[in-house]
C-alpha positions as CSV (number, residue, x, y, z in Angstrom):
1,X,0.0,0.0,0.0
2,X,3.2,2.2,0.4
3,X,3.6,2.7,-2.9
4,X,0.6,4.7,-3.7
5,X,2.4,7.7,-2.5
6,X,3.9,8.3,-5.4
7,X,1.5,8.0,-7.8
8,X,0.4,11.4,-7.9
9,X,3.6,12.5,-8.7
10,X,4.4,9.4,-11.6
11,X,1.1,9.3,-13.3
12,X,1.2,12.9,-14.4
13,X,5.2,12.6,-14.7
14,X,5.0,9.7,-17.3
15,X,1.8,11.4,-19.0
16,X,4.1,14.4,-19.6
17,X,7.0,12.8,-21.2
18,X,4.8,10.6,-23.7
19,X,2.9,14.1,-24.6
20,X,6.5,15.0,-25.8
21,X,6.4,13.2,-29.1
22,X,2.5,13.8,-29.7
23,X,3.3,17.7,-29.7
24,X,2.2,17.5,-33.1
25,X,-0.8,15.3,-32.9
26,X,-3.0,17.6,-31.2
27,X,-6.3,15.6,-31.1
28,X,-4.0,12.5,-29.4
29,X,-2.7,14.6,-26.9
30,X,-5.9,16.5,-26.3
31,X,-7.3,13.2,-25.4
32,X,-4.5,11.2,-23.6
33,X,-4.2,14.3,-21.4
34,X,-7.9,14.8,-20.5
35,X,-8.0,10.6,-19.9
36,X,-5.1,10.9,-18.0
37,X,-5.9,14.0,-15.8
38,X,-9.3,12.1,-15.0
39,X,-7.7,8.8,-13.9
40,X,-5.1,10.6,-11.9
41,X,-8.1,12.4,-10.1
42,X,-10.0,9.2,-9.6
43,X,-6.8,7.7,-8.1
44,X,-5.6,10.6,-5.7
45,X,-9.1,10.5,-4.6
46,X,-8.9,6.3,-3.7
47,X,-6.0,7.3,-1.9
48,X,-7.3,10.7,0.2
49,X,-9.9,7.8,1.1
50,X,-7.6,5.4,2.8
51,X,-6.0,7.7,3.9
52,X,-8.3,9.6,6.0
53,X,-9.7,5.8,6.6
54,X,-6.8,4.2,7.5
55,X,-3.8,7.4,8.5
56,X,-1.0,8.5,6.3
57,X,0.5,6.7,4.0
58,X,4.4,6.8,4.2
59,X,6.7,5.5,1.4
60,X,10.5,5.0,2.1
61,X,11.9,4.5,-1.3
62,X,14.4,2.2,-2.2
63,X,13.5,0.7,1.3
64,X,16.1,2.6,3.2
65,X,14.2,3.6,6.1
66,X,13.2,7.7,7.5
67,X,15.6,9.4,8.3
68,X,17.9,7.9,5.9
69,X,16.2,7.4,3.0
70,X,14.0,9.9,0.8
71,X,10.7,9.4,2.0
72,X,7.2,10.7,0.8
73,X,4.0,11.3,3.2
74,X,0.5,10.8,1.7
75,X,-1.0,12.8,5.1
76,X,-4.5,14.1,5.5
77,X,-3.4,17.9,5.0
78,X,-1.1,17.0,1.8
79,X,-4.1,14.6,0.3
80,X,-6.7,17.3,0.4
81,X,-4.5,19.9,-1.8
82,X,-3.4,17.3,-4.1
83,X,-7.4,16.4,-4.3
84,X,-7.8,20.0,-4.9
85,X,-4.9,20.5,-7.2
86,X,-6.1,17.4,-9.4
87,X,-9.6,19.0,-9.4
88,X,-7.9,22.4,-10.9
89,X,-6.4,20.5,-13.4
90,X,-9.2,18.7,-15.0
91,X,-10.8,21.6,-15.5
92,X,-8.0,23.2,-16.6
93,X,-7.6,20.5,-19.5
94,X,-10.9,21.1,-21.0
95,X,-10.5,25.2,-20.8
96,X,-7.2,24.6,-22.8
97,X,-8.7,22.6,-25.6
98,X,-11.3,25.9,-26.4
99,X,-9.3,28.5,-25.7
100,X,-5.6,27.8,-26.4
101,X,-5.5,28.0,-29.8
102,X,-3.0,25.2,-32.1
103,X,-0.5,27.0,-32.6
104,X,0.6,27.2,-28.8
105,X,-1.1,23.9,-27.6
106,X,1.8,22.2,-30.0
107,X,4.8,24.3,-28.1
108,X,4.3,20.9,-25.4
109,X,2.0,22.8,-23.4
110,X,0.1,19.7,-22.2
111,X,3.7,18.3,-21.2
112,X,4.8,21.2,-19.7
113,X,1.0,21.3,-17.9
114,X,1.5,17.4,-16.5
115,X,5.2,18.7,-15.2
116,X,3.8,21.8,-13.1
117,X,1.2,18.7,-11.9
118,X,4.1,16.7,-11.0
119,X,6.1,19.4,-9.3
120,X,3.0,20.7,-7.5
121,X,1.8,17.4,-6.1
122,X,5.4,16.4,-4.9
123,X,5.8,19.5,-3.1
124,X,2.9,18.5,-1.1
125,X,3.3,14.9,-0.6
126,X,7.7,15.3,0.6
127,X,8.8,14.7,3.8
128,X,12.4,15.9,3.1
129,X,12.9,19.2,3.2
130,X,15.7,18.7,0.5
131,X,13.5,17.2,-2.1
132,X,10.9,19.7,-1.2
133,X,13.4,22.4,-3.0
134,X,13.8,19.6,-6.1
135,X,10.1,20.2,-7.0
136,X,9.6,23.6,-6.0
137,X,12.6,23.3,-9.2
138,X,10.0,21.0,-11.2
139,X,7.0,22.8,-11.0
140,X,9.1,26.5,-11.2
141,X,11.1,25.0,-14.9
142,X,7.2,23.5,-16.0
143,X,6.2,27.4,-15.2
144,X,9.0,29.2,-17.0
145,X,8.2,26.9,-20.5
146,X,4.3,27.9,-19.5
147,X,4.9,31.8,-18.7
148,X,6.4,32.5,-22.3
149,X,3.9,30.3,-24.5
150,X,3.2,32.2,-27.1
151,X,6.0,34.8,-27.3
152,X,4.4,38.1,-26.9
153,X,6.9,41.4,-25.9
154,X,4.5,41.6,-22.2
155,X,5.2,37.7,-21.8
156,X,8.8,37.9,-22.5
157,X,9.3,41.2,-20.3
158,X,7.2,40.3,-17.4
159,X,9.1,36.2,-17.5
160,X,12.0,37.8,-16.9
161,X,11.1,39.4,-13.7
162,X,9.5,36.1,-12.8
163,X,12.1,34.1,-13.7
164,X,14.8,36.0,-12.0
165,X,12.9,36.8,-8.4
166,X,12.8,33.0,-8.9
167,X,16.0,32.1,-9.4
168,X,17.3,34.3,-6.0
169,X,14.7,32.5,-4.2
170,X,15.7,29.0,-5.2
171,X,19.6,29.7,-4.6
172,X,18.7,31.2,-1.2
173,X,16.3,27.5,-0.5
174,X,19.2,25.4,-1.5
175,X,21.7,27.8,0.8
176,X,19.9,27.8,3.7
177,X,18.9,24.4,3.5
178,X,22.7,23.5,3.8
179,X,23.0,25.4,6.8
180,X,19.9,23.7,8.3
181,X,22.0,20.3,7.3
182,X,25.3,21.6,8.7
183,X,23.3,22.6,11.8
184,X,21.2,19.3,12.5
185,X,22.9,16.7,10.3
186,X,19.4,16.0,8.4
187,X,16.8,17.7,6.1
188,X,13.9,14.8,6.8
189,X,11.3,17.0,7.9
190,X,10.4,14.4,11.2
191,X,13.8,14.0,12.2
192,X,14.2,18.1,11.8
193,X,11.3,18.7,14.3
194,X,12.9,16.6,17.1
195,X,16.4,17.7,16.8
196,X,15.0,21.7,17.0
197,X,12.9,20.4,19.4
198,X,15.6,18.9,21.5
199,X,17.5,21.8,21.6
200,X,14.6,24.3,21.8
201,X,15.3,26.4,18.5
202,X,18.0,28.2,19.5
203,X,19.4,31.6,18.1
204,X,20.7,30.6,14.9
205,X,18.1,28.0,14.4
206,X,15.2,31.0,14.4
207,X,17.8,32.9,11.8
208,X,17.5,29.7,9.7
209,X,13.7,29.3,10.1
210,X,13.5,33.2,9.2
211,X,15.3,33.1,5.7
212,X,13.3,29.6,4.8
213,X,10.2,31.9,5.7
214,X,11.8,34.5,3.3
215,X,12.5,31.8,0.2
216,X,8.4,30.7,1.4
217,X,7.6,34.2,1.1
218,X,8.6,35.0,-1.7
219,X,7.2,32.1,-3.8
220,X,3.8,32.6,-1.9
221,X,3.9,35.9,-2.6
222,X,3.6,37.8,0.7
223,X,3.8,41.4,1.2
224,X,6.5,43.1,0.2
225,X,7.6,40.3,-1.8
226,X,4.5,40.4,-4.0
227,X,5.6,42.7,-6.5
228,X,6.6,40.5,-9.0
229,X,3.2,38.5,-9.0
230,X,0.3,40.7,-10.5
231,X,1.6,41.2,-13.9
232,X,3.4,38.2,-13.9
233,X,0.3,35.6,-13.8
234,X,-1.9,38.3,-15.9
235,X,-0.1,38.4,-19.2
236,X,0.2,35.1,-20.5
237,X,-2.8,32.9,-21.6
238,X,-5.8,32.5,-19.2
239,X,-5.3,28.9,-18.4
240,X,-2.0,29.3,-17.3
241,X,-2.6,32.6,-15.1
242,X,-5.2,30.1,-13.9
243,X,-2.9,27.3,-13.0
244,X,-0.5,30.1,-11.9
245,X,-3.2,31.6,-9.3
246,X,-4.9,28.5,-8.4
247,X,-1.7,26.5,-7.5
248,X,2.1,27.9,-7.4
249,X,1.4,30.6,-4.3
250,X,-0.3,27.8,-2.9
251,X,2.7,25.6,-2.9
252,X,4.6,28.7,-0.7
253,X,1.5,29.2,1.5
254,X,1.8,25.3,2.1
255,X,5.2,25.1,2.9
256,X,5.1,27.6,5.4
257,X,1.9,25.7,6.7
258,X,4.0,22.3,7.0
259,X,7.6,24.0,7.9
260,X,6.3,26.4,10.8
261,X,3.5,24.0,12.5
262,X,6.2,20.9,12.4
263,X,9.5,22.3,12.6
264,X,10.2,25.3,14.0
265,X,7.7,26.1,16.8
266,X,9.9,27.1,20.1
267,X,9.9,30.8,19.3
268,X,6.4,31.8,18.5
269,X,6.5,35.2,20.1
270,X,8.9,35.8,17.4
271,X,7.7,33.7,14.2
272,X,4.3,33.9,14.7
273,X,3.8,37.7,15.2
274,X,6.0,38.3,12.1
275,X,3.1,36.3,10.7
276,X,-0.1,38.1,11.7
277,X,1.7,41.5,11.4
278,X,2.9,40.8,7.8
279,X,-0.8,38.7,6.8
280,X,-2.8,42.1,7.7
281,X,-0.5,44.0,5.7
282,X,-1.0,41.2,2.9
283,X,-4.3,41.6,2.5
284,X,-4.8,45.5,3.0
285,X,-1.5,45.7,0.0
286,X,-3.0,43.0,-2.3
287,X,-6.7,44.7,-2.6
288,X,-5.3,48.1,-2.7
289,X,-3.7,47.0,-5.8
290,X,-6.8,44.9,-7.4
291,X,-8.9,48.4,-6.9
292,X,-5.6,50.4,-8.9
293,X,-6.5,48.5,-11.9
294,X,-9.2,48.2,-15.1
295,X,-7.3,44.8,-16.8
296,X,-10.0,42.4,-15.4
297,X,-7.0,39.6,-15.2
298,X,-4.6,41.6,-12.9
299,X,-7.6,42.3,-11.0
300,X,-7.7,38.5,-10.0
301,X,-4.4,38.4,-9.8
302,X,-4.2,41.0,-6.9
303,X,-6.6,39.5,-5.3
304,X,-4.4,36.5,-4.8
305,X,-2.3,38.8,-3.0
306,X,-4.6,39.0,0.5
307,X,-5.9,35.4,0.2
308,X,-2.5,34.7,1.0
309,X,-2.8,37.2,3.3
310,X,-5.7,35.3,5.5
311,X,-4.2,32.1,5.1
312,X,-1.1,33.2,7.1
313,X,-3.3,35.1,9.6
314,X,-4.3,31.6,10.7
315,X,-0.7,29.9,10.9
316,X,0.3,33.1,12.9
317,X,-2.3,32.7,15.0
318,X,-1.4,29.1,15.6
319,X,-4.7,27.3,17.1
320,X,-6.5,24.4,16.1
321,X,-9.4,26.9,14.8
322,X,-7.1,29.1,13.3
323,X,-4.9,26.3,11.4
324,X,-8.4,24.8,10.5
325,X,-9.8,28.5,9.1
326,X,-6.0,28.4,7.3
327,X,-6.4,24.9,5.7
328,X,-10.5,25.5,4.6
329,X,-9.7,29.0,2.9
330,X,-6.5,27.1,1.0
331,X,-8.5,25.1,-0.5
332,X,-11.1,27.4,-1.1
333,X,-9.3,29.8,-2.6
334,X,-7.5,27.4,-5.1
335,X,-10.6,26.5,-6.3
336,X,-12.3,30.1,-6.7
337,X,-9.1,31.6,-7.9
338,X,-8.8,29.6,-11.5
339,X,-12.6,29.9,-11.4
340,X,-12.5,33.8,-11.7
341,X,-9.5,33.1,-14.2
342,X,-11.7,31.1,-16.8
343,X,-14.5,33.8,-16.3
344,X,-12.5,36.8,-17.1
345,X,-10.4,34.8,-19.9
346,X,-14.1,34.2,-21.4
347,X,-14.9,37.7,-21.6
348,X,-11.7,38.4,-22.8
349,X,-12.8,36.1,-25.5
350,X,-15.4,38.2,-26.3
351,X,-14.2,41.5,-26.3
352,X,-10.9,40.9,-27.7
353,X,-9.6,43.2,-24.9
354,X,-8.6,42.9,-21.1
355,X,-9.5,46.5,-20.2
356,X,-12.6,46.6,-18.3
357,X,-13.8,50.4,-19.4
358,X,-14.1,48.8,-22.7
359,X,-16.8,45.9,-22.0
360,X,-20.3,46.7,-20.7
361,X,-23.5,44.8,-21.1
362,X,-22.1,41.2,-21.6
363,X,-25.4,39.8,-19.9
364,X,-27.7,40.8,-22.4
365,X,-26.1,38.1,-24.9
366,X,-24.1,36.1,-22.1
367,X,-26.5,36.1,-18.9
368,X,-25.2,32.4,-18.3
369,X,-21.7,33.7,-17.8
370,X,-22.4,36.7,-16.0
371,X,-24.7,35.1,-13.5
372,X,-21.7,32.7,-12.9
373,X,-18.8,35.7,-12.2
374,X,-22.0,37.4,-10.0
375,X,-21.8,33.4,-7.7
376,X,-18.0,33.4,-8.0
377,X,-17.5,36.7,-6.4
378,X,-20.0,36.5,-3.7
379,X,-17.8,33.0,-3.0
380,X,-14.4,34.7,-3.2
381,X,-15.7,38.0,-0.7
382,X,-17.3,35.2,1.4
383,X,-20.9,36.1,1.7
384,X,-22.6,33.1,3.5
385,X,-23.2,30.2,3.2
386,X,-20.3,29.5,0.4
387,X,-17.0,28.4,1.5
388,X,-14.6,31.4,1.4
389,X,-17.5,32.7,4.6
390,X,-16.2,29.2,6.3
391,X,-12.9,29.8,5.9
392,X,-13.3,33.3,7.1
393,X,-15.5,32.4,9.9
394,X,-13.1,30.4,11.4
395,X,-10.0,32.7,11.0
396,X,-11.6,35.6,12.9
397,X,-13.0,33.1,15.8
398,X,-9.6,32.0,16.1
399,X,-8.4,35.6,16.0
400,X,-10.6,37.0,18.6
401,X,-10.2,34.2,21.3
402,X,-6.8,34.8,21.0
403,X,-7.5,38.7,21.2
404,X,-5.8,39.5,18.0
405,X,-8.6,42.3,17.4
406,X,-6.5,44.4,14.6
407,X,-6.0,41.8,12.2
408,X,-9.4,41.3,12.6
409,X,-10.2,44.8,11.6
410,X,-8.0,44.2,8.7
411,X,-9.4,41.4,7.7
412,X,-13.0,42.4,7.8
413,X,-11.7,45.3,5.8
414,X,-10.0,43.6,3.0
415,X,-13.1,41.3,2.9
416,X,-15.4,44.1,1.8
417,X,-12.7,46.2,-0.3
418,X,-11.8,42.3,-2.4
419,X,-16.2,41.8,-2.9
420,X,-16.1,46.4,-4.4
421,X,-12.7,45.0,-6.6
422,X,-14.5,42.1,-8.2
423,X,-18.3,43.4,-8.3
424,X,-16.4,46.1,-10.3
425,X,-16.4,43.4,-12.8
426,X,-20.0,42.6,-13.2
427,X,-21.2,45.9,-12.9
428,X,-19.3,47.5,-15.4
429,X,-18.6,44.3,-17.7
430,X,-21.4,42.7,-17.4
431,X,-24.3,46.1,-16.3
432,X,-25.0,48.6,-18.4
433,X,-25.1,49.6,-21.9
434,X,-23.7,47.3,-24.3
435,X,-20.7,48.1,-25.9
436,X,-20.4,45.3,-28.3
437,X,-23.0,44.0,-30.2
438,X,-23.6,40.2,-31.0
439,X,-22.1,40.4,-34.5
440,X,-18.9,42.5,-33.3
441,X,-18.0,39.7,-30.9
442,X,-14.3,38.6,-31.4
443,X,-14.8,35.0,-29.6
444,X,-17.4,32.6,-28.3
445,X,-17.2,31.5,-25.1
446,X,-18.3,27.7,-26.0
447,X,-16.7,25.2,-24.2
448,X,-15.9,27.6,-21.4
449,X,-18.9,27.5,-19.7
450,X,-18.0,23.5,-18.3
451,X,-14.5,23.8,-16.6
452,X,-16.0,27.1,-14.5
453,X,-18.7,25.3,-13.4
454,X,-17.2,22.2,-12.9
455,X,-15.2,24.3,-10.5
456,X,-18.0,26.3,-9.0
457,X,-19.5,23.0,-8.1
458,X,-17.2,21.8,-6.1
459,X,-16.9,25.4,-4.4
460,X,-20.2,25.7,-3.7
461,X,-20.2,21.8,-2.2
462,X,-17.3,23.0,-0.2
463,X,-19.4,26.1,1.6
464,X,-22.3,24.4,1.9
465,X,-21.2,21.1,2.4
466,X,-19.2,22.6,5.6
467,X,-20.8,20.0,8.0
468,X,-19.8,17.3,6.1
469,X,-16.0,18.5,5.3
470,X,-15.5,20.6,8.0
471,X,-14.8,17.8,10.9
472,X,-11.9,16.2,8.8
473,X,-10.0,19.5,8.5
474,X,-10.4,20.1,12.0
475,X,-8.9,17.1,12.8
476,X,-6.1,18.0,9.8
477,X,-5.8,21.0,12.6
478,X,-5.7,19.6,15.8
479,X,-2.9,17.4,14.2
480,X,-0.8,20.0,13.3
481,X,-1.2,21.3,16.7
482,X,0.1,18.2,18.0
483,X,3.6,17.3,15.9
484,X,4.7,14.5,17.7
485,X,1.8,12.6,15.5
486,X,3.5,13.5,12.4
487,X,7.2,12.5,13.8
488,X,5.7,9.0,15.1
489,X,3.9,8.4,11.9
490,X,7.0,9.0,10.1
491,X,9.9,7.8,12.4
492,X,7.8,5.1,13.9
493,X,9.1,5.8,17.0
């Protein structure tokens, strides 16, 4: 049973090197990929199963034992993003096929798409903290192939900023990891948190755990080190800012998640208020900028910005209910975010522009699609009972019974400034006069309609749903609370 950790990370792995020599045979790859993306769902869900059934799933490859040999951990917390990550990328198949175009579908997109899979699930699934930096490197080279499909000057300009903030963060990963190694003789995450643990995180462990936080940061895009993000994940084409918005943060957000609620937890007064005082900035920062702007993409992408922001409010806070509010808005917000992406890259369709004082009265030929952007931002502000007010609703519990009242201000803040950024959206894109007639429309939004509310389905089931999903991430939570579960399960101590 062991070896159906790895799966995850070799079905979309394989899938991506056969899609090599079909670059050329569109419909074949077209086909294998959506085939393969469903049957890497159905199996990532089997295993979430028995593992929430049965416990995590550990496999020590090569049979050399943790801490010795490199090991992978199918865990509760890891299982539900890749769940959620495989979910993204169905969808994200299908809105390829329509909206693509040939021309860069047959520069190996789909291969490069199953790599960023494959990076992105083994980021989640690692329990080394080595390996964890060899596929933030997958998923990051899958993403520089992705970011400049299609060649255009505003790709190339804004890859190279991407590329580059990038590249510093991955030398300064790989640099601090050696000093962690020189430090505690091992990067295997379990044996990590005992050996800080035995010697309670002392002064130049907390400098370590600061510039990981930094390298996490960065990649997760937390303020000030956002900068790079908004234009990066708004100029290329709208599946891949998708895939970019929905996942790669994500995969920083997560790594703090796993680093700072297993490994280095003996200086909270420290760590943890950095947290909460740089999450409220996060989020007042990110929506500032989403309100600065009239391209409808780089509006979405903004609002990545305080997401990420309420998602470290809860590891800052660093309570069951606050890791639990953390872990439901994760995966809410992966969801919602390539949701909004595929809506906005459908009007973009249709107008032929990005700039949103140039569309106006979409509904009167599109009510189908406006009536879902009106549900998807109500979910992303968190207007009850959908699942980014869940989320939320647990965050600010947490925040308050820990008497954190200002980030709470900020919070409820940011909440009402991100719903005024994206009802900007439908009022002005999809209210009002119309500006384009029928006839003038550049695109059709067929085959657009199914991956958003494939997507929106399983957001909504999330929200209202919360009774049924809810007790498994608060026992995600109250694990993560408790690390010595993690280290047993691992070192089988």
């Amino acid at each position: 049973m062991s070896n159906l950790a790895v799966l995850p990370i070799l079905i979309p792995l394989v899938t991506g090197i056969l899609l090599i020599f079909l670059n050329t045979n569109l419909k074949a790859a077209r086909f294998i990929t959506k085939l393969m993306t469903i049957v890497n769902l159905i199996v990532v869900s089997y295993i979430g199963a028995l593992v929430f059934q049965n416990g995590a799933i550990i496999l020590e490859t090569g049979d050399w034992i943790a801490p010795f040999g490199i090991i992978l951990v199918a865990d509760p917390l890891a299982m539900v993003l890749v769940i959620v990550t495989n979910i993204i990328a169905v969808a994200a198949t299908f809105y390829a096929a329509r909206s693509l175009g040939e021309k860069r579908e047959r520069f190996y997109f789909y291969s490069f798409f199953q790599f960023l899979i494959t990076g992105v699930s083994g980021a989640f699934l690692t329990g080394d903290l080595f390996n964890l930096f060899v596929f933030f490197e997958v998923l990051l080279m899958a993403s520089y192939g992705l970011i400049i499909l299609g060649g255009t000057k505003e790709q190339f300009r804004e890859s190279l900023k991407y590329i580059l903030i990038n590249l510093f963060s991955s030398m300064l990963f790989v640099t601090t990891v050696a000093f962690l190694y020189s430090v505690t003789g091992t990067v295997n995450m379990a044996q990590l948190a005992e050996r800080v643990g035995e010697v309670e995180q002392t002064g130049i462990l907390t400098t370590i755990a600061v510039l990981l936080f930094i390298v996490f940061a960065t990649k997760g895009a937390l303020f000030p080190l956002y900068f790079w993000l908004p234009k990066s994940y708004a100029v290329p084409p709208t599946v891949i800012s998708a895939l970019f918005g929905a996942l790669l943060t994500k995969v920083g957000v997560y790594s703090i998640l796993r680093v700072f609620t297993l490994i280095f937890i003996h200086n909270l007064e420290f760590t943890h208020q950095l947290f909460l005082f740089l999450a409220g900035f996060t989020m007042l920062f990110g929506v500032i900028g989403a309100l600065s702007t009239n391209n409808v993409k780089a509006i979405i992408a903004y609002n990545i910005i305080p997401a990420v922001g309420f998602m470290m409010m809860g590891i800052g806070i660093f309570s069951a209910t606050g890791l639990a509010g953390s872990i439901y808005y994760l995966a809410h917000d992966m969801i919602i975010k390539a949701a909004l992406f595929f809506l906005v890259g459908a009007m973009v369709v249709i107008t032929g522009t990005t700039d949103l004082r140039k569309m106006g009265g979409l509904i009167t030929h599109h009510p189908l699609l406006g009536w879902l952007f009106f549900i998807s931002a109500i979910v992303l502000a968190g207007i009850p009972p959908f699942s980014g007010f869940i989320g939320k609703v647990l965050l600010i519990r947490a925040a308050i019974e820990e008497e954190h009242f200002i980030i709470v201000g900020a919070a409820l803040l940011s909440s009402l400034l991100i719903l005024f950024s994206v009802m900007r959206i439908f009022i002005n894109g999809f209210w009002g006069e119309t500006k384009l007639e029928k006839a003038a429309e550049k695109g059709s939004e067929k085959g657009l309609i199914f991956p958003t509310v494939l997507l929106l389905i399983c957001s909504i089931a999330l929200g209202v749903g919360a009774e049924y999903f809810y007790p498994s991430i608060q026992e995600i939570a109250d694990n993560l609370v408790n690390p010595s579960l993690y280290i047993d399960s691992v070192l089988k101590e």
